[in-house]
C-alpha positions in Angstrom: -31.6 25.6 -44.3 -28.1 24.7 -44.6 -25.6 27.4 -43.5 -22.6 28.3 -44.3 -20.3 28.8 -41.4 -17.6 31.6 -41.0 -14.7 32.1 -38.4 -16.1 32.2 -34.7 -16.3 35.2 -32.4 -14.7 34.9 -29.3 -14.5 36.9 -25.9 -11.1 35.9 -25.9 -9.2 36.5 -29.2 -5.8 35.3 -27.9 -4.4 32.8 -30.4 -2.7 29.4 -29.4 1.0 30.4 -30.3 1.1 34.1 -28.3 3.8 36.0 -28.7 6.3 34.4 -30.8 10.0 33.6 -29.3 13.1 35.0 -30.9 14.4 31.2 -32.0 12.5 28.0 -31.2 13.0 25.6 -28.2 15.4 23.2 -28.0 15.0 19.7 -26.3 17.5 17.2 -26.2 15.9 13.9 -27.9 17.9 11.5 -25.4 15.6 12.8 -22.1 13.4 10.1 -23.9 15.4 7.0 -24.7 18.3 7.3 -22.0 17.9 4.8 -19.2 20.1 7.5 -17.3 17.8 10.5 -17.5 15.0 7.8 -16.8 16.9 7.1 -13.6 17.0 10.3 -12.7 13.5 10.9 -13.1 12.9 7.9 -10.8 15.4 9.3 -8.0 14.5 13.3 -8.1 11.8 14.0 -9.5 8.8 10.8 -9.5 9.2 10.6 -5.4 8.7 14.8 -5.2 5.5 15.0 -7.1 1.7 15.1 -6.5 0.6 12.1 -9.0 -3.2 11.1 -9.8 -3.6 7.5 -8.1 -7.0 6.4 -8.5 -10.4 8.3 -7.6 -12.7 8.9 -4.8 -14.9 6.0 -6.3 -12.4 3.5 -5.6 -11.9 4.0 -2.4 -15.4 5.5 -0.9 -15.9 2.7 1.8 -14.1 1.5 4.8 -11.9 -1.7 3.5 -11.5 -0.3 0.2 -8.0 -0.2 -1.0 -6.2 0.4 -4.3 -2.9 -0.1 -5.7 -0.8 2.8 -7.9 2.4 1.6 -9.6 4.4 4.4 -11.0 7.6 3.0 -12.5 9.4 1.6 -9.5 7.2 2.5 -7.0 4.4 1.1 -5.2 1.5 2.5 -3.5 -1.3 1.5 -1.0 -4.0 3.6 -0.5 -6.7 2.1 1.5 -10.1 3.7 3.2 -9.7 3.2 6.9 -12.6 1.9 9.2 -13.4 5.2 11.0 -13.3 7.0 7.0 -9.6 8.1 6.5 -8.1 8.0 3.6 -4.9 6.9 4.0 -1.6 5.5 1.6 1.4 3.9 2.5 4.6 2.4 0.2 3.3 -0.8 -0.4 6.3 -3.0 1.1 6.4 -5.3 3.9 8.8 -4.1 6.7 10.2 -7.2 7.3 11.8 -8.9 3.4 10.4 -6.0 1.4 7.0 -8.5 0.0 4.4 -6.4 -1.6 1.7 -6.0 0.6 -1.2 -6.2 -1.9 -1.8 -5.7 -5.5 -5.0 -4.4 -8.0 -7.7 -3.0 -6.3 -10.5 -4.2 -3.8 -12.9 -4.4 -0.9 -13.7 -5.3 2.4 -10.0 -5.3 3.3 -9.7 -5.5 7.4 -5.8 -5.8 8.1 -2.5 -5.7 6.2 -1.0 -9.2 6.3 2.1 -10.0 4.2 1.5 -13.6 1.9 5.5 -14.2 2.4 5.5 -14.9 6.3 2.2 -13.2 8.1 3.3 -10.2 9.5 0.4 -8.0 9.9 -0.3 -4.5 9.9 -4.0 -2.4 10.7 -5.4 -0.1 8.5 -4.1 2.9 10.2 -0.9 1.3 9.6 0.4 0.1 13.1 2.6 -3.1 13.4 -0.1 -5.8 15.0 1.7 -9.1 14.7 4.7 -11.0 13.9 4.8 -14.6 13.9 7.4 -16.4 16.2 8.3 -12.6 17.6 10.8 -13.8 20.1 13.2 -14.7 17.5 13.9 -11.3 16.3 14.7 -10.7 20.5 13.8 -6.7 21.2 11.3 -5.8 18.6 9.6 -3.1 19.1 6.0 -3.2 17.6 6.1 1.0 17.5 9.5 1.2 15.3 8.1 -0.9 12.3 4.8 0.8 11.2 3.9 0.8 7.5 5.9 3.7 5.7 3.3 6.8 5.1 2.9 8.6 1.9 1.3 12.3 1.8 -2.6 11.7 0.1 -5.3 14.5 -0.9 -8.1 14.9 -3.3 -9.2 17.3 -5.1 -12.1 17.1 -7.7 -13.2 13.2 -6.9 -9.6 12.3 -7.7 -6.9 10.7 -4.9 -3.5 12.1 -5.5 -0.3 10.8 -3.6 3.0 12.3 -3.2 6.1 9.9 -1.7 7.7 13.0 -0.3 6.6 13.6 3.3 7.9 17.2 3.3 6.0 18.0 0.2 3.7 20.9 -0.1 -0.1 20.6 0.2 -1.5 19.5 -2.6 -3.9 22.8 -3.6 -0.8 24.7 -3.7 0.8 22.6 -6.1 -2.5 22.9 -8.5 -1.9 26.5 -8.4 -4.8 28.0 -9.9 -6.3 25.1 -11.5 -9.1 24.3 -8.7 -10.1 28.0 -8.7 -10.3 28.3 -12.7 -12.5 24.9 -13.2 -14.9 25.7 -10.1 -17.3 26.4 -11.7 -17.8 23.0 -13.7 -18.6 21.4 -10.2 -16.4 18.7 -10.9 -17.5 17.0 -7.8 -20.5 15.8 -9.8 -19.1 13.6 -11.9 -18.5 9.7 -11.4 -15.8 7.7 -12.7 -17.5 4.8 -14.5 -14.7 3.0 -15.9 -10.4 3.6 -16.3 -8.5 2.1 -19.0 -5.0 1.4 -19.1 -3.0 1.1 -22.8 0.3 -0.4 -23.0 2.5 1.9 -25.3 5.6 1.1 -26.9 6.4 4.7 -26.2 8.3 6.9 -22.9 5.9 8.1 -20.6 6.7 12.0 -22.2 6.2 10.5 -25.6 2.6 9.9 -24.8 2.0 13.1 -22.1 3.4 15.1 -25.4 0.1 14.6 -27.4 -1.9 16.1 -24.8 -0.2 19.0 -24.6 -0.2 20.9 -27.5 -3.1 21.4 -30.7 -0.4 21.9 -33.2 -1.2 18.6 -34.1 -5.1 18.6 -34.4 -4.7 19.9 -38.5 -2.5 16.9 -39.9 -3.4 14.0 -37.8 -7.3 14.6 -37.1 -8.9 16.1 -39.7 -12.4 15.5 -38.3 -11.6 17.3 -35.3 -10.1 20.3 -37.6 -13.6 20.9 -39.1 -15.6 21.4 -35.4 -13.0 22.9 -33.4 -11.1 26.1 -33.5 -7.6 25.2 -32.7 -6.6 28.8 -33.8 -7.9 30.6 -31.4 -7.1 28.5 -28.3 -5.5 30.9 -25.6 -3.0 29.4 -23.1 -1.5 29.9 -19.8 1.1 28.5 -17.8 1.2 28.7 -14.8 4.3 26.8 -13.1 3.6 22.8 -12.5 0.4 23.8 -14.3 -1.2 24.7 -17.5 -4.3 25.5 -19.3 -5.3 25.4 -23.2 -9.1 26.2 -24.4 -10.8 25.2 -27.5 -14.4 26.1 -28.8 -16.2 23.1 -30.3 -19.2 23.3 -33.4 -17.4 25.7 -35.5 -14.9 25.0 -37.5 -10.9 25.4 -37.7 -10.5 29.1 -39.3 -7.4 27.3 -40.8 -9.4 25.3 -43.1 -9.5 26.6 -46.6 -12.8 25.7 -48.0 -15.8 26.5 -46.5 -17.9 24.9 -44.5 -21.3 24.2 -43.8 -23.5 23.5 -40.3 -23.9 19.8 -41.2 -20.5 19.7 -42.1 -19.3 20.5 -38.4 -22.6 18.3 -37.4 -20.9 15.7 -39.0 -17.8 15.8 -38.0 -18.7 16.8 -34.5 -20.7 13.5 -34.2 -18.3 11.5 -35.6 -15.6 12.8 -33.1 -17.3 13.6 -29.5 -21.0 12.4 -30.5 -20.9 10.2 -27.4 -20.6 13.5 -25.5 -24.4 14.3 -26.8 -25.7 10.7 -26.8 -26.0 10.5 -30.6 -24.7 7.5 -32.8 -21.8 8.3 -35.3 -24.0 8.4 -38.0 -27.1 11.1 -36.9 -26.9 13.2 -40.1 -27.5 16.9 -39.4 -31.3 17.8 -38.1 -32.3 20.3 -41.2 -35.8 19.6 -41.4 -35.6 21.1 -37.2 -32.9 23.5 -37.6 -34.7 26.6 -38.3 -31.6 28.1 -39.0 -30.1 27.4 -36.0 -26.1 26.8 -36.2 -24.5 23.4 -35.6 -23.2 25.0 -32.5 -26.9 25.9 -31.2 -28.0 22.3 -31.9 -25.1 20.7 -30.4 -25.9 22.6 -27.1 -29.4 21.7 -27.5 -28.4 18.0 -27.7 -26.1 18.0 -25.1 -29.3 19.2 -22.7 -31.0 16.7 -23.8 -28.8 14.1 -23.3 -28.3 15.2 -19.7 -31.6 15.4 -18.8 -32.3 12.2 -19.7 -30.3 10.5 -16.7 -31.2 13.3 -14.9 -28.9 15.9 -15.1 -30.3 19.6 -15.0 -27.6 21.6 -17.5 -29.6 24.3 -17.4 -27.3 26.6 -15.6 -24.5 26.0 -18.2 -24.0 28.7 -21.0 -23.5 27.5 -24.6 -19.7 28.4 -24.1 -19.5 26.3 -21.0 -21.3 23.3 -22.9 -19.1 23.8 -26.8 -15.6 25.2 -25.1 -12.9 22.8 -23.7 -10.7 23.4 -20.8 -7.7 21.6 -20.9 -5.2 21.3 -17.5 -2.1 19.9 -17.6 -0.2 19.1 -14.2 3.2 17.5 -14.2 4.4 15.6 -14.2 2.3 13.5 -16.1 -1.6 14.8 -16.0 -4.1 16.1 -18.1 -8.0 17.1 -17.1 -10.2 18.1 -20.3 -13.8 19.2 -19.0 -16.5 21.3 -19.9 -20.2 21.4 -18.1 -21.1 18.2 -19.6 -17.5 16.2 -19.7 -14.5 15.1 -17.8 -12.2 12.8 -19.1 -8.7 12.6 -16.9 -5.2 11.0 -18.7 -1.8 10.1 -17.1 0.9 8.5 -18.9 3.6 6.1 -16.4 6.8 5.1 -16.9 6.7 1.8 -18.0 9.4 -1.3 -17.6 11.8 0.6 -19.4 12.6 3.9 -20.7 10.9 3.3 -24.8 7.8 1.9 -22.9 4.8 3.4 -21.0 1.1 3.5 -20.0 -1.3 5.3 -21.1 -4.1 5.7 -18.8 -7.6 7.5 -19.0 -10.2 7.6 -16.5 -13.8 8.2 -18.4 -16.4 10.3 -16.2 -20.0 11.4 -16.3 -22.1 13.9 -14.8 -24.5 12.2 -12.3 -27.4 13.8 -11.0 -26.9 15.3 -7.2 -26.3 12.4 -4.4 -26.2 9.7 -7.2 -25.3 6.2 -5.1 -21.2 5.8 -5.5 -20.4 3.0 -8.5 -16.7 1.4 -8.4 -15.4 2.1 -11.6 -14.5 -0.9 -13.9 -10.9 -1.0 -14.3 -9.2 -2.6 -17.9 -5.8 -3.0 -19.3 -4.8 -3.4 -23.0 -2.4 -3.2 -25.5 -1.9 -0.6 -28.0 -3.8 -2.8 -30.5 -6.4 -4.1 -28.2 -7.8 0.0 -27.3 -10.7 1.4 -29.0 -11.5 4.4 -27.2 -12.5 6.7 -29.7 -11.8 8.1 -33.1 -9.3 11.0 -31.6 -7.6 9.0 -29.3 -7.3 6.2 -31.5 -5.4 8.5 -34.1 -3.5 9.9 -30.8 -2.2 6.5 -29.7 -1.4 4.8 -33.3 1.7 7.7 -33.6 3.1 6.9 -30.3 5.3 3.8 -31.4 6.7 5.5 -34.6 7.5 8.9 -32.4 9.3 6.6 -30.0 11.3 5.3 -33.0 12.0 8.3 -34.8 13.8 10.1 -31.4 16.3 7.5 -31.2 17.6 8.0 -35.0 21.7 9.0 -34.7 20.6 12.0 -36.4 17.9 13.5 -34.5 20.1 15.4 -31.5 16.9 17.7 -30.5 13.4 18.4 -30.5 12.2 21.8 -32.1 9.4 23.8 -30.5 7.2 26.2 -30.9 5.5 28.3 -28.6 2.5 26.9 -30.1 3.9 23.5 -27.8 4.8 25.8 -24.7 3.1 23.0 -22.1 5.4 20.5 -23.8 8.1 23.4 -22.9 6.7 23.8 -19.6 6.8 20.2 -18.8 10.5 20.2 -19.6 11.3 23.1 -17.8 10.1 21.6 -14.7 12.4 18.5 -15.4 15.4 21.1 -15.6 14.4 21.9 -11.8 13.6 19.1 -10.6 16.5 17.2 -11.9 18.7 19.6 -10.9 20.5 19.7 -14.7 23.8 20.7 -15.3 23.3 23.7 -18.1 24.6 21.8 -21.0 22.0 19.2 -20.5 19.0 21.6 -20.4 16.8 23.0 -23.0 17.6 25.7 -24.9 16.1 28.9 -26.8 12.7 29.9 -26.9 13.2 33.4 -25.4 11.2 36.4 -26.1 11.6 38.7 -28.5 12.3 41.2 -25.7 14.5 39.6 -24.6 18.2 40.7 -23.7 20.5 39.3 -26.2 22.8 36.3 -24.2 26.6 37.1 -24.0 
């Protein structure tokens, strides 16, 4: 029997927008065209940051080493001999060369291409060709530069500050929230990088908000409730949930169970190992909701490779945890899915990167696997219904904020981690007031003089 479905019950009733501010928030459009606020970003606030580098599967073995470019900067982090995980700016101490570039194995030393001189994997100044010309040289005072390196959760983050602070802290309570997922269970079987003709916030903006989900993917609208989708910020973090297999209370007609089957396999039916076009299992239903049988699924899929999901609730499996960190990351998971996205600053302040590192649940112990890495254009990405719809409005956004006419962006609370990514820029810039955002008080709040 086919069901109709009505609007979901949740523990949590909270709604995405919260309490509504007195007047909206103001951004000013130029933070993401203007090749000075893109220089600021690159002295004050990209070198003071935690950033996502790579992952644990990268660099698991001794001699493994991988290369993050972030903008202007460079970064080695390499897998010493004894285990250590450690990075370094990747620049030759003598000319400035690039030390390495991409990602490999097996690495035993440090040797510059330019003119040989050679550093270990701990970092130490080994050799330098025809020494005696550079008279007192002192092997000690040229060691590669060190950059601050962590993980957390199978991922390697880096931070070019050496007085930052530790990593955890700067997560806030993001580790403690997603424990229970067990995130250390995944493996990252692949990253793709997209080349956008859009700023690096252009493209971190679409993960940060589910204003959009109603007008630009209506499949998504019809299995997921983007009404009531609580968030919290918490200061370089943030968190948004969503429950999947029911659909958006916004829609106006009703819907049935295969309804948000279908549109549920259509958008995330990789995440239950179903093709795009299983129709809805009515003869086995017994009048079980889309929800239950997308929970079943998802089971099912897991054990199959192995992976006992037993433990997991139905919430767990159906409801999406979304993290943002800035500057630049977000981490969507629930007990059957991670998928991690950054956006980079690319050559120049109307171009960036996305990039999106897919994971699966392995069963425990599974052998390490080094994650195919892939780089394409806008046009050449395929990565999903959601995401393609995601990506296709990045160009004509970039566009659109550099008309005369358009002086500011207009928020609502509804956007308040695209606020909260702003805010953070205010501080870490150091703005001068009449360059920072504006509005979005609360209602409470004293009137300004």
């Amino acid at each position: 029997m086919t069901q109709t479905v009505g609007n979901p019950t949740h523990t949590k009733r909270e709604d995405a927008i919260g309490p509504p501010p007195r007047r909206p928030t103001r951004v000013p459009s130029e933070r993401y065209y203007s090749p000075k606020f893109a220089r600021l970003e690159t002295e004050r606030m990209w070198p003071r940051v935690w950033q996502v580098a790579c992952t644990v599967d990268h660099v698991a073995e001794p001699g493994d080493f991988f290369e993050y470019r972030c903008g202007a900067y460079s970064v080695l982090i390499v897998r010493g001999d004894g285990g250590e995980l450690r990075a370094f700016q990747n620049v030759c101490r003598h000319r400035g060369n690039s030390l390495c570039s991409g990602t490999g194995t097996n690495l035993r030393e440090l040797r510059c291409g330019y003119h040989g001189w050679t550093w270990d994997l701990d970092g130490a100044l080994r050799r330098v060709p025809h020494r005696k010309g550079f008279g007192a040289l002192p092997m000690s005072d040229l060691p590669l530069i060190p950059v601050a390196v962590d993980t957390w959760a199978r991922l390697v983050f880096v931070n070019l500050d050496p007085s930052a602070m530790p990593l955890l802290e700067y997560l806030e309570e993001v580790p403690n929230d997603i424990a229970w997922c067990r995130l250390d269970e995944f493996r990252c079987y692949a990253t793709m990088t997209v080349e956008v003709d859009a700023n690096w916030k252009t493209i971190a903006d679409g993960y940060s908000e589910t204003y959009h989900i109603q007008t630009l993917h209506p499949e998504l609208h019809r299995c997921m409730d983007d009404v009531h989708a609580p968030q919290q910020i918490w200061g370089h973090t943030g968190k948004s949930e969503q429950m999947y297999g029911v659909p958006s209370p916004q829609l106006r007609e009703s819907s049935t169970d295969a309804d948000v089957w279908d549109a549920y396999v259509r958008t995330q039916g990789a995440l239950m190992g179903v093709a795009e076009d299983t129709p809805f299992p009515a003869d086995q239903a017994d009048g079980r909701s889309a929800a239950d049988l997308i929970a079943e699924r998802t089971r099912a899929f897991g054990a199959g490779r192995g992976v006992d999901l037993r433990w997991a609730t139905d919430d767990q499996l159906l409801r999406l945890h979304q993290y943002n960190v800035f500057p630049n990351m977000t981490l969507l998971s629930n007990a059957d899915h991670l998928t991690v996205m950054t956006s980079h600053p690319g050559p120049d302040p109307e171009h960036g990167e996305l990039v999106m590192l897919l994971w699966m649940r392995m069963p425990p112990d599974s052998p390490r696997s080094r994650p195919a890495d892939v780089r394409l254009t806008a046009e050449q990405a395929h990565p999903g219904l959601v995401l393609i719809q995601d990506i296709s409005v990045l160009a004509g956004l970039q566009r659109g904020l550099r008309q005369p006419g358009f002086t500011h962006l207009v928020l609502s609370n509804e956007e308040r981690r695209v606020i909260n990514l702003h805010r953070n820029l205010d501080r870490y810039l150091d703005l001068p007031d009449s360059d920072r955002i504006t509005g979005g008080e609360s209602a409470d709040a004293p009137d300004r003089p």
